[in-house]
C-alpha positions as a Markdown table, in Angstrom:
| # | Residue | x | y | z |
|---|---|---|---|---|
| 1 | Unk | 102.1 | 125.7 | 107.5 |
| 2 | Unk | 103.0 | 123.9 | 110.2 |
| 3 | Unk | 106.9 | 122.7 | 111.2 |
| 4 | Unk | 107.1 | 119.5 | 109.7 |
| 5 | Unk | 108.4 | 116.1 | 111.6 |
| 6 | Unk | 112.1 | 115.8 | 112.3 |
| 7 | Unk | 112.1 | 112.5 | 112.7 |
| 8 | Unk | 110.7 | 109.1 | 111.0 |
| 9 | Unk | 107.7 | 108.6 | 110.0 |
| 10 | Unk | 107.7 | 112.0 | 108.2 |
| 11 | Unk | 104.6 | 113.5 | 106.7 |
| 12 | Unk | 105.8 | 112.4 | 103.5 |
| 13 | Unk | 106.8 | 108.7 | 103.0 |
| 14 | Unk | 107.4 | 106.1 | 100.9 |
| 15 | Unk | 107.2 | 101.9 | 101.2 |
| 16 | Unk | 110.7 | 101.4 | 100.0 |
| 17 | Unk | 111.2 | 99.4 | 97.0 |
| 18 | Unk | 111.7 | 101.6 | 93.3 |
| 19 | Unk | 111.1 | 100.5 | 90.2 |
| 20 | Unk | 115.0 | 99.3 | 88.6 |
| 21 | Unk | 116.4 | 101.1 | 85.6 |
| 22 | Unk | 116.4 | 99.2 | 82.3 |
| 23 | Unk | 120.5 | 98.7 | 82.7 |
| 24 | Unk | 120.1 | 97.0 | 86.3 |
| 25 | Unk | 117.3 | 94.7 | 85.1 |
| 26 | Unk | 120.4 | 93.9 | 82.8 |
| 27 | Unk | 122.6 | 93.5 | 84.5 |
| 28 | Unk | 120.9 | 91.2 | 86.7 |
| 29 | Unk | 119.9 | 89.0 | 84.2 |
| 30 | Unk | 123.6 | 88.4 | 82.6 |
| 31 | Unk | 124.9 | 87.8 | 86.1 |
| 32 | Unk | 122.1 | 85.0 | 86.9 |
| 33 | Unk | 123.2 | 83.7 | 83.0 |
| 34 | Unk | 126.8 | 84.0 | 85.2 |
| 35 | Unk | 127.9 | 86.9 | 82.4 |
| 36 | Unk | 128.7 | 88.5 | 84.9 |
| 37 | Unk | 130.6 | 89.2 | 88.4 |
| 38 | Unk | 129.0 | 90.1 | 91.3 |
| 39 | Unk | 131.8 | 92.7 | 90.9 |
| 40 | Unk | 130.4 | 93.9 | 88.1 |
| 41 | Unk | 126.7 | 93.7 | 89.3 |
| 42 | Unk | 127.4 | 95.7 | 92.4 |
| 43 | Unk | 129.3 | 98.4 | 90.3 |
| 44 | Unk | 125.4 | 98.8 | 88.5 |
| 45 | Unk | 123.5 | 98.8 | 91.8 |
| 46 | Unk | 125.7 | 101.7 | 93.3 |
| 47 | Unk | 125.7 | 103.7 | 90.2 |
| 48 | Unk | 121.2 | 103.0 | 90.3 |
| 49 | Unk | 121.5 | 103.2 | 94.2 |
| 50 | Unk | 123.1 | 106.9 | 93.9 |
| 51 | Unk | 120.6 | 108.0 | 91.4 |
| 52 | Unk | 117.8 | 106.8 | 93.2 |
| 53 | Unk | 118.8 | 108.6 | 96.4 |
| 54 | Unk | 119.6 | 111.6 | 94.5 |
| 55 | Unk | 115.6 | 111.3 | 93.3 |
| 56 | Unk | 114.5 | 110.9 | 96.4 |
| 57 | Unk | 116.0 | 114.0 | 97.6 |
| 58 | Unk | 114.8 | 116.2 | 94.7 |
| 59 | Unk | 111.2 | 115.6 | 95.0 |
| 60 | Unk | 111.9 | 116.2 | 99.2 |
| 61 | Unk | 111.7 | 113.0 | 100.7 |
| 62 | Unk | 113.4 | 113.0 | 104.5 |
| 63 | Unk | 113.6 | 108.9 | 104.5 |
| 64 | Unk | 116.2 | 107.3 | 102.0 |
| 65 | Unk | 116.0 | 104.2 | 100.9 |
| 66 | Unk | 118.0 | 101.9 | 98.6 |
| 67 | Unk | 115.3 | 101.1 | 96.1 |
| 68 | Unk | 115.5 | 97.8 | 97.3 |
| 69 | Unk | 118.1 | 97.2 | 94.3 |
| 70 | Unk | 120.0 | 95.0 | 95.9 |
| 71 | Unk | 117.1 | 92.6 | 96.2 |
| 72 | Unk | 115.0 | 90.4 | 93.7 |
| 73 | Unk | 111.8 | 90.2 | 96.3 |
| 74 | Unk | 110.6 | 92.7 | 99.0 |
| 75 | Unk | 110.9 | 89.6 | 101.8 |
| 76 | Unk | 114.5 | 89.0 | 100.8 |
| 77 | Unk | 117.4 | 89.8 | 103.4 |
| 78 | Unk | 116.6 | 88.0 | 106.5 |
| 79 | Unk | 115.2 | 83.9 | 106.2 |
| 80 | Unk | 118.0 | 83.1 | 103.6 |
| 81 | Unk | 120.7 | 84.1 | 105.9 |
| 82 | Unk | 119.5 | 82.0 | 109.1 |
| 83 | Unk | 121.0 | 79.0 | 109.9 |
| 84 | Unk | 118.1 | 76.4 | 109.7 |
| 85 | Unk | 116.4 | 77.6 | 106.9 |
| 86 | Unk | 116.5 | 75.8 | 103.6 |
| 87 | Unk | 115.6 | 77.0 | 99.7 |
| 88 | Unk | 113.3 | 74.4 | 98.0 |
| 89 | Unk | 114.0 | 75.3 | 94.3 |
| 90 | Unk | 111.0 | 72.9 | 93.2 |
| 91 | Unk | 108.4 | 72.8 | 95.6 |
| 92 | Unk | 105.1 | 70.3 | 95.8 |
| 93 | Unk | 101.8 | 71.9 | 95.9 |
| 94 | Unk | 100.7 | 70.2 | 98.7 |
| 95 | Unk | 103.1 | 72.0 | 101.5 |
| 96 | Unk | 101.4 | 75.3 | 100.3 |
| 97 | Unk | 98.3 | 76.7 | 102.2 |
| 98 | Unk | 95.6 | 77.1 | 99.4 |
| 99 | Unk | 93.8 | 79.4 | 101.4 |
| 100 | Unk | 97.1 | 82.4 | 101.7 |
| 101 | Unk | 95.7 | 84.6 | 98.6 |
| 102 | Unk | 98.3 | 84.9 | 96.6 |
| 103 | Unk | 98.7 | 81.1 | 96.7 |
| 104 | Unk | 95.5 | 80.5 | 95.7 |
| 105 | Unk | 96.1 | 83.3 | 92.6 |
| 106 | Unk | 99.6 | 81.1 | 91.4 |
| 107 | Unk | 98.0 | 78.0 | 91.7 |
| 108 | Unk | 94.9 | 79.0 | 89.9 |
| 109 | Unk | 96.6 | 79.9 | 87.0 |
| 110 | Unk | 98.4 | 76.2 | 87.1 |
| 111 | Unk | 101.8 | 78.2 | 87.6 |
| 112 | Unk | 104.5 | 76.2 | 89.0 |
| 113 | Unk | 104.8 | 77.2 | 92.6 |
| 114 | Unk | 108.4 | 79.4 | 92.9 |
| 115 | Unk | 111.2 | 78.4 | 95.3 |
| 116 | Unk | 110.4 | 79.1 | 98.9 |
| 117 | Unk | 112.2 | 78.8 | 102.4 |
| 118 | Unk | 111.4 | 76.2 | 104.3 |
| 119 | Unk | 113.1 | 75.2 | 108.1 |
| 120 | Unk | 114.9 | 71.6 | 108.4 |
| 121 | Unk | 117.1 | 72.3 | 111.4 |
| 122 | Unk | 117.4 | 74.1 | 114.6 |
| 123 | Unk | 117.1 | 78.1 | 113.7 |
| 124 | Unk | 120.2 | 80.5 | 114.4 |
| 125 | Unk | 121.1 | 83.8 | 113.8 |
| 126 | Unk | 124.6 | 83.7 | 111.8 |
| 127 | Unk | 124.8 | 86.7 | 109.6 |
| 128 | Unk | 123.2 | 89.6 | 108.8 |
| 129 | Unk | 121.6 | 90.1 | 105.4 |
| 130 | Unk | 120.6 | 93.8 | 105.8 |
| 131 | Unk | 123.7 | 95.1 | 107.7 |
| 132 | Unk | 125.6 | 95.4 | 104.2 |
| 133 | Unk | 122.6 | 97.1 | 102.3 |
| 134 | Unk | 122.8 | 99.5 | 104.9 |
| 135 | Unk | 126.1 | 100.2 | 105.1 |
| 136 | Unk | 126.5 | 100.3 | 101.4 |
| 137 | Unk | 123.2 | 102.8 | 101.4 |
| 138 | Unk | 125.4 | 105.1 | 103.8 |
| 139 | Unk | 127.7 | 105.8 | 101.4 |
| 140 | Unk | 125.1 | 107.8 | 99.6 |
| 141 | Unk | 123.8 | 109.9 | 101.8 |
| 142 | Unk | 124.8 | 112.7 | 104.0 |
| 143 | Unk | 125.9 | 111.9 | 107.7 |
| 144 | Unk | 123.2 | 113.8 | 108.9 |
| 145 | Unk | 120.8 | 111.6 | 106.8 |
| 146 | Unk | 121.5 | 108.3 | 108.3 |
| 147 | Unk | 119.1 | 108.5 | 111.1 |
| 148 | Unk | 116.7 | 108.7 | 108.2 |
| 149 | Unk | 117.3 | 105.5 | 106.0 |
| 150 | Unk | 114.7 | 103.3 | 106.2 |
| 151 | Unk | 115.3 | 99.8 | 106.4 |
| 152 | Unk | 113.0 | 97.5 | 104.9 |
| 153 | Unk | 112.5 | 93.9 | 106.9 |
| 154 | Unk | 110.9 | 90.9 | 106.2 |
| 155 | Unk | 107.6 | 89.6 | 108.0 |
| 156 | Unk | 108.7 | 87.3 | 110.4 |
| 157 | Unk | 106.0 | 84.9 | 110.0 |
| 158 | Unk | 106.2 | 84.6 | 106.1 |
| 159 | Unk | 106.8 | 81.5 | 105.2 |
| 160 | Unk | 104.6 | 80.1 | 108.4 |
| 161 | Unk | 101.3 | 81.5 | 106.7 |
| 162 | Unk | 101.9 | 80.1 | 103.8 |
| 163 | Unk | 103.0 | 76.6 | 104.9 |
| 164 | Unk | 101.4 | 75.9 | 108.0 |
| 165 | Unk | 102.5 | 72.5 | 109.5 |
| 166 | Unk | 105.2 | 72.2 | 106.3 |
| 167 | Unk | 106.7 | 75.4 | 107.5 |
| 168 | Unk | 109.3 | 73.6 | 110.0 |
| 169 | Unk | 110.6 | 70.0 | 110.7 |
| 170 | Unk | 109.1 | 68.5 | 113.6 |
| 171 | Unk | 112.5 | 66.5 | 114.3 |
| 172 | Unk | 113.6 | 70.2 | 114.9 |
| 173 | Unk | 110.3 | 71.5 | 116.2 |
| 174 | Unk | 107.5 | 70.0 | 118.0 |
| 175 | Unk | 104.8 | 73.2 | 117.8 |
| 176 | Unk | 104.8 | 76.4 | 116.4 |
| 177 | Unk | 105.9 | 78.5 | 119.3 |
| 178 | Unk | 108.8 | 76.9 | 120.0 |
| 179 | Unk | 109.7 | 77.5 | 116.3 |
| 180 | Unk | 108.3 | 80.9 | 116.7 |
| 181 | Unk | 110.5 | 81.5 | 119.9 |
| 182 | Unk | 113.9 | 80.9 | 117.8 |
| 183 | Unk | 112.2 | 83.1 | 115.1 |
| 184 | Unk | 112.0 | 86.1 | 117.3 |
| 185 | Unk | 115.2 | 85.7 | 119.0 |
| 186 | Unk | 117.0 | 85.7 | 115.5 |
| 187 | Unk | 115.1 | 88.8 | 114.4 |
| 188 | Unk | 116.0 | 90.6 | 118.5 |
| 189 | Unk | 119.5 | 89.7 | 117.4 |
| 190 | Unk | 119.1 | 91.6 | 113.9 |
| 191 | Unk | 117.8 | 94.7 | 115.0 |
| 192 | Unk | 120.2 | 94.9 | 117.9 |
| 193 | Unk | 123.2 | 94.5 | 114.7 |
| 194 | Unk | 121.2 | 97.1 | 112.9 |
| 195 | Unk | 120.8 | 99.4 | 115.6 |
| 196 | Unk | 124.6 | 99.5 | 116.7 |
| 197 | Unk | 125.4 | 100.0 | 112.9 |
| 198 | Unk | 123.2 | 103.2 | 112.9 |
| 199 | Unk | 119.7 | 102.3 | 112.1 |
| 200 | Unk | 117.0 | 104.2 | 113.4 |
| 201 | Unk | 114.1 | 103.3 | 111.2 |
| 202 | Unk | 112.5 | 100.4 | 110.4 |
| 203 | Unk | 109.6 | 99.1 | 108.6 |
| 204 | Unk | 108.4 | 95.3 | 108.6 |
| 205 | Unk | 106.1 | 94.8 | 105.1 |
| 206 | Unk | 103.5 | 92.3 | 106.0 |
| 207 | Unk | 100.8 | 91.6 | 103.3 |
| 208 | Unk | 100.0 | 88.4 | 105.0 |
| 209 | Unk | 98.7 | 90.5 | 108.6 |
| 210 | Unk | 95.8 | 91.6 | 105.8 |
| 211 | Unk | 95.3 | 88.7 | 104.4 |
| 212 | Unk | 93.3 | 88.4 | 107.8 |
| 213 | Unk | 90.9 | 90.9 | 106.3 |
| 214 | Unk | 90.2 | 88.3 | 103.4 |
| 215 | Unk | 87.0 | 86.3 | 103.9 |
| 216 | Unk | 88.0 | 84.0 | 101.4 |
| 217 | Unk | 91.2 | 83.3 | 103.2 |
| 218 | Unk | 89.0 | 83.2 | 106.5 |
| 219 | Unk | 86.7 | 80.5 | 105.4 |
| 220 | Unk | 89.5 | 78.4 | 104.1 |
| 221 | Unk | 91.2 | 78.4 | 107.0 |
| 222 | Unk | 88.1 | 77.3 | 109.1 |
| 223 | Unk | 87.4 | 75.0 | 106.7 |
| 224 | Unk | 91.0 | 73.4 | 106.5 |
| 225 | Unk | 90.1 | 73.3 | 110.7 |
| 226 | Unk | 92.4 | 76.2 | 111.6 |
| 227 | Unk | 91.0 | 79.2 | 113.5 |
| 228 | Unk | 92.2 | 82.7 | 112.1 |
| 229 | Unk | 91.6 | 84.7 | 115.5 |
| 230 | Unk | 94.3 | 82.1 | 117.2 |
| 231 | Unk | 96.5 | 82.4 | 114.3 |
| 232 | Unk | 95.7 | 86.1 | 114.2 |
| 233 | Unk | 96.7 | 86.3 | 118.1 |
| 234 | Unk | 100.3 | 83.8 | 117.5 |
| 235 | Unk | 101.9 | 85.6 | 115.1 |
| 236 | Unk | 101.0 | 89.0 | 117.3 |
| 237 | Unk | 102.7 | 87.0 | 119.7 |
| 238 | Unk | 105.9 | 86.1 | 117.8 |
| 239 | Unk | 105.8 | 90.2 | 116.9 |
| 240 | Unk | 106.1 | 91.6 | 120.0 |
| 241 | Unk | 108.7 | 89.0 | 121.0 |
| 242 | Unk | 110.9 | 90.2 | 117.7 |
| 243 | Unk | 110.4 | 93.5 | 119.4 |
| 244 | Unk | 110.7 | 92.6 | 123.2 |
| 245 | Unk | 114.1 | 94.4 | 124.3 |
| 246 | Unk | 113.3 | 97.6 | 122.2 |
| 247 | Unk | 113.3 | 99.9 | 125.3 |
| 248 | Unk | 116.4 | 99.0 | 126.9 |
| 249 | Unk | 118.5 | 97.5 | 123.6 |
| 250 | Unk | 117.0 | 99.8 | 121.1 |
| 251 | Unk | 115.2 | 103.0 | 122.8 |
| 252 | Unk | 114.7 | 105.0 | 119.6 |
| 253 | Unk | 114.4 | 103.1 | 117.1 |
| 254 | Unk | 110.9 | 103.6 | 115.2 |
| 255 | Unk | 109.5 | 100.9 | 113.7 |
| 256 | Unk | 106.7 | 101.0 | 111.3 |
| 257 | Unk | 104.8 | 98.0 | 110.0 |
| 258 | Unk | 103.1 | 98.2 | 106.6 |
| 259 | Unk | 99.9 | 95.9 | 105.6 |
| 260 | Unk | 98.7 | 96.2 | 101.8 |
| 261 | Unk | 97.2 | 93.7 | 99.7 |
| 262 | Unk | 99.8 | 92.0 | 97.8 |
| 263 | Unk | 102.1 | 94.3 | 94.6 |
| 264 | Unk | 103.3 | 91.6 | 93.0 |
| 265 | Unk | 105.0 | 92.6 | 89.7 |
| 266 | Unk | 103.0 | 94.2 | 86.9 |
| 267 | Unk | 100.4 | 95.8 | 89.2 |
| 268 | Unk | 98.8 | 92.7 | 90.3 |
| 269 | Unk | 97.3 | 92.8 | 93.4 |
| 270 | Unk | 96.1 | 89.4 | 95.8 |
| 271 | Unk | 93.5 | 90.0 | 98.8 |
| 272 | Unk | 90.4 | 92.5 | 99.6 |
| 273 | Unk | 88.8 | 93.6 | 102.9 |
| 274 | Unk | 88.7 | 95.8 | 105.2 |
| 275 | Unk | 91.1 | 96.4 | 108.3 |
| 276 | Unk | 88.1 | 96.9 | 110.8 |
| 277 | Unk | 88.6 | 92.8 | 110.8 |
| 278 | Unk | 91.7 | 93.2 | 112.8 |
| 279 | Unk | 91.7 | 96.6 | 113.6 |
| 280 | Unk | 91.4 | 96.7 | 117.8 |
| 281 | Unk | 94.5 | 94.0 | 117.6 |
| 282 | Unk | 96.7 | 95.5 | 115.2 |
| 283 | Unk | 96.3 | 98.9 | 116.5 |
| 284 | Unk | 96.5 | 98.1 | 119.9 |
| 285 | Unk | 98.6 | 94.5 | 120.8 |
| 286 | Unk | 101.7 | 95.0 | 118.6 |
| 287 | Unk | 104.5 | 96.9 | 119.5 |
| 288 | Unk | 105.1 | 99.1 | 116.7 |
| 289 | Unk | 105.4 | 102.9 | 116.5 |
| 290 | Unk | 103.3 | 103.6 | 113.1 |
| 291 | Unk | 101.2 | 101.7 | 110.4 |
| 292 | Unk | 101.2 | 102.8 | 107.0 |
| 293 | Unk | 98.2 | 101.3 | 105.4 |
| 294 | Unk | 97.1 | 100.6 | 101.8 |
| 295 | Unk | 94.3 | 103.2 | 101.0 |
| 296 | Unk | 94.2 | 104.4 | 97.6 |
| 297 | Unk | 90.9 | 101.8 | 96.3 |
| 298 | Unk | 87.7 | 100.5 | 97.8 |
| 299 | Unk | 89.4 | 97.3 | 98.4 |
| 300 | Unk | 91.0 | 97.9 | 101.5 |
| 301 | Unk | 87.7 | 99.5 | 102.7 |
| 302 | Unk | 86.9 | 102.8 | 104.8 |
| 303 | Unk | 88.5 | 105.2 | 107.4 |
| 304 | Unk | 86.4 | 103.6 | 110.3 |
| 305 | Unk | 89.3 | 101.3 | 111.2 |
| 306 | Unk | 91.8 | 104.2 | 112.3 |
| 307 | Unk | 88.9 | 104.7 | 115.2 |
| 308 | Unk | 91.1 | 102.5 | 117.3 |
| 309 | Unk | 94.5 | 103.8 | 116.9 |
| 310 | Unk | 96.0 | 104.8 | 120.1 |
| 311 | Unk | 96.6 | 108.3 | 121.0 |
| 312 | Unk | 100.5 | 106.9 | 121.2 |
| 313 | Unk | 100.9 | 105.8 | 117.2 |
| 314 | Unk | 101.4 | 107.5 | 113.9 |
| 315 | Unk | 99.0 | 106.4 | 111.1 |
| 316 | Unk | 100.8 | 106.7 | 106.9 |
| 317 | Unk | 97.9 | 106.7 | 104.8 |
| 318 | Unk | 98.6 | 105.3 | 101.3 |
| 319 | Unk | 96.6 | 107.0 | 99.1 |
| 320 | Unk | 98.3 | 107.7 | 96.3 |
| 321 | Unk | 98.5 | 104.2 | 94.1 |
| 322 | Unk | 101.8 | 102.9 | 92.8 |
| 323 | Unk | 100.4 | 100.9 | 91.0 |
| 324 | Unk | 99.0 | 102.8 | 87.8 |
| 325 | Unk | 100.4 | 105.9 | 85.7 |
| 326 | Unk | 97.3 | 108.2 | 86.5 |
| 327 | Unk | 98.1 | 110.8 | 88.8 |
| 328 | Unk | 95.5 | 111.4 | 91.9 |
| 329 | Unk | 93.6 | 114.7 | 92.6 |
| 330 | Unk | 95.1 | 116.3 | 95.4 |
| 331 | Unk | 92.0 | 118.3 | 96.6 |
| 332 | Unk | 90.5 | 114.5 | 96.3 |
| 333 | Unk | 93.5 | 113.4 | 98.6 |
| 334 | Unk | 93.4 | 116.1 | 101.0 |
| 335 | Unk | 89.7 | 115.9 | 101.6 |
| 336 | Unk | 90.5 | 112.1 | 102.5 |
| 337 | Unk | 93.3 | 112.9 | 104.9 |
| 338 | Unk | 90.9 | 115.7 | 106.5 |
| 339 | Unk | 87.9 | 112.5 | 106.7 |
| 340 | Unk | 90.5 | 110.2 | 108.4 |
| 341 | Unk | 91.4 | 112.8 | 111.0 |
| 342 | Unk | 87.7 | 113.4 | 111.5 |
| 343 | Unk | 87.2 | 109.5 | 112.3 |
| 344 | Unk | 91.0 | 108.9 | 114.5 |
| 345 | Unk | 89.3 | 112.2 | 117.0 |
| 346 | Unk | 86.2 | 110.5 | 117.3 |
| 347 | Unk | 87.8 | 107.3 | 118.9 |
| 348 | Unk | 90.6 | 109.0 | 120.5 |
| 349 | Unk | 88.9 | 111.9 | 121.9 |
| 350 | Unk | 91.0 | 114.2 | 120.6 |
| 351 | Unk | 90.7 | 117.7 | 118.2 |
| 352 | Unk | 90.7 | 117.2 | 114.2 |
| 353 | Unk | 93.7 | 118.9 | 114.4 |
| 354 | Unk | 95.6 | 116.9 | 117.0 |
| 355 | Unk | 94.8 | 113.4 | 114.8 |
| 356 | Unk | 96.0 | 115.6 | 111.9 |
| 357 | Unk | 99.5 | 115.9 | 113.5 |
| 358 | Unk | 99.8 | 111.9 | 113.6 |
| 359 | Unk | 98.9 | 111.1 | 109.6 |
| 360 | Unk | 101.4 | 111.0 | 107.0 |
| 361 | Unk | 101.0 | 110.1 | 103.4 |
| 362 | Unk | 102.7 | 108.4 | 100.9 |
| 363 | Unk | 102.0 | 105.6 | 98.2 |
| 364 | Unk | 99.9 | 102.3 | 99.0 |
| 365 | Unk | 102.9 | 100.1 | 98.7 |
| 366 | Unk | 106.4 | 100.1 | 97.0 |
| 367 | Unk | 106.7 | 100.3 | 93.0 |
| 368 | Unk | 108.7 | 97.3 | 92.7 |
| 369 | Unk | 108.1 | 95.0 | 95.4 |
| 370 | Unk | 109.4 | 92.4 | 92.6 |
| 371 | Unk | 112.2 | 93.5 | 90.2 |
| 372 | Unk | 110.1 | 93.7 | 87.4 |
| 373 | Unk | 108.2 | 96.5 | 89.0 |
| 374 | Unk | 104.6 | 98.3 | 88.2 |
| 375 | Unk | 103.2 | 99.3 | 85.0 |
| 376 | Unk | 104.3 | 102.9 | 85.2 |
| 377 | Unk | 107.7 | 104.4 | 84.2 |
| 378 | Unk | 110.3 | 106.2 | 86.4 |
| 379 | Unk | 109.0 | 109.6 | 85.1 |
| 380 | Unk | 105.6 | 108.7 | 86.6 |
| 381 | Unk | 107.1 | 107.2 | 90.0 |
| 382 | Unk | 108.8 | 110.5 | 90.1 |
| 383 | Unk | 105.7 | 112.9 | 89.4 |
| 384 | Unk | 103.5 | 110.1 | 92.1 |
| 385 | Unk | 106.6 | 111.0 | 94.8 |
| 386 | Unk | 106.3 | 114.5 | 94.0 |
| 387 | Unk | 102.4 | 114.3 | 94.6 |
| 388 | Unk | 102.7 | 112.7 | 98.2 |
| 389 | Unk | 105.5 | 115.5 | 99.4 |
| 390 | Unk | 102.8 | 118.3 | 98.2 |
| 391 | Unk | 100.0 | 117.0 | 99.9 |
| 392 | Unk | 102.1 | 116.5 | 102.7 |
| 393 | Unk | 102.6 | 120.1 | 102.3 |
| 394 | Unk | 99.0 | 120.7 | 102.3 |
| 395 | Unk | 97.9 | 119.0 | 105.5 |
């Protein structure tokens, strides 16, 4: 067997976000009924936070994360902490974007659209919302495991997708790259906090980047008179100026983007396609080190995609679902891995075994990108972590 990678992404990963014990879930719910102090509350995330690391580290996981406990939604950490953003606790319909796929699924279902974030005044970078998870996280883990916490971030073009023209005030902001511009140097400011507090690895989570692969969401952006491949190419834009003054401010920090097709909680999923609809841009225009890709059903399509990944990025293959209870054949799994080498040599002229050495595995997204979490227990999150450190092994 091979020396496996020292340093992030390792050959076995994970998206993040865990499912909550029964007492957090709790825990929660009395403090938002104000039962109880955030005092109280925290004393139940670090006593959930320790266990889950100690998990982590049993099944042999290299990168730690928090579980996301301190969170109610994956996205949470970054807009709500920005000067210029505001929380609309009861939104209209009509500043949504019918066409964003999970949108369209609330709305369908005549279920009151949720709070969202919306920008009324000039955008600044105040406070960080992730520097205290991470510092809290530290306490965890050994000192020669904080290189290896992953940090989780927010999209930075979220709420954009979702609202299009609503998304900013236009007494604040006259077009969308001047709002984008202030986005980007709030998120440059971020990573420069996080990287002088220690972090080293990062991973965006972007469902909307695959929406792109959604026809449905395609047509009903032509047909509301937008043009996907310019939207497609802006918010590529507004990426790589997040991640401009890597080199010189952050030289080795990884970053990691991850596209799936919406987890929201009990197992539901939001978008289908392929990533050969964006695949020559996403591989190839954003700045990121590695992609880890929802893989485990038909839905996201086949291996041809990974044909253009550059010689120069990692690819995490999710294959194992976190979705469901039923654990995946690992013969089945390594026989994929060995296809998707077969197809990233053929477009990078390289052996099978040279694309082998830039895949890693792990699940297709987190197990609780919302608090409620998947329909599987902790057992079965344990026994589907377990899985994607042996066919790491394996390959």
């Amino acid at each position: 067997m091979s020396t496996p990678k020292l340093n992030p992404p390792f050959k076995a990963e994970h998206l993040g976000s865990l499912l909550r014990p029964d007492y957090l879930l709790a825990a929660r719910k009395q403090f938002d009924k104000k039962e109880l102090s955030a005092a109280e509350l925290k004393d139940h995330e670090d006593r959930a936070i320790s266990e889950a690391v100690k998990m982590q580290k049993e099944v042999g996981l290299k990168g730690l994360t928090d579980g996301e406990y301190r969170r109610h939604m994956f996205y949470d950490g970054f807009f709500e902490h920005l000067e210029g953003f505001t929380e609309v606790d009861a939104p209209p319909r009509e500043i949504f974007k019918l066409y964003v796929p999970d949108i369209a699924a609330f709305l369908a279902e005549n279920t009151k659209p949720a709070a969202t974030t919306l920008c009324t005044g000039k955008i600044k970078h105040v406070k960080s919302g992730y520097l205290p998870q991470f510092e809290e996280l530290k306490k965890f883990v050994d000192p020669e495991d904080i290189p290896n916490i992953k940090m989780t971030l927010a999209a930075p073009e979220w709420f954009h997708l979702r609202h299009g023209q609503h998304a900013y005030s236009k007494d604040v902001y006259s077009n969308d790259e001047e709002h984008f511009n202030d986005i980007a140097a709030a998120y440059r400011t971020e990573l420069d906090i996080l990287y002088k507090a220690g972090v080293r690895n990062v991973q965006i989570d972007d469902p909307l980047l695959a929406y792109f692969c959604d026809e449905n969401m395609l047509k009903g952006m032509k047909a509301d008179g937008e043009d996907p491949a310019e939207r497609l190419d802006a918010y590529i834009r507004l990426y790589n100026n997040c991640l401009r003054d890597r080199a010189t401010n952050c030289p080795d920090l990884v970053v990691g983007l991850h596209l799936c097709r919406g987890n929201f909680r009990h197992s539901i999923h939001f978008s289908e396609g392929g990533y050969e609809h964006i695949a020559v841009k996403l591989f190839n225009e954003i700045n990121v080190d590695t992609y880890y890709l929802e893989y485990d059903t038909e839905r996201a399509g086949s291996f041809e995609a990974l044909k253009h990944l550059p010689k120069n990025k990692s690819i995490v293959l999710g294959l194992i679902t976190s979705k469901f209870p039923e654990l995946e054949n690992i013969d089945d799994l390594q026989k994929r891995v060995q296809e998707a080498a077969k197809i990233i040599a053929s477009g990078s002229e390289e052996t099978e075994e040279e694309a082998m050495k830039r895949i890693c595995v792990s699940p297709q997204c987190g197990f609780a990108s919302h608090e409620e979490g998947n329909l599987l227990g902790h057992d079965d999150m344990k026994k589907k972590l377990a899985l994607v450190v042996e066919l790491a092994q394996k390959i």
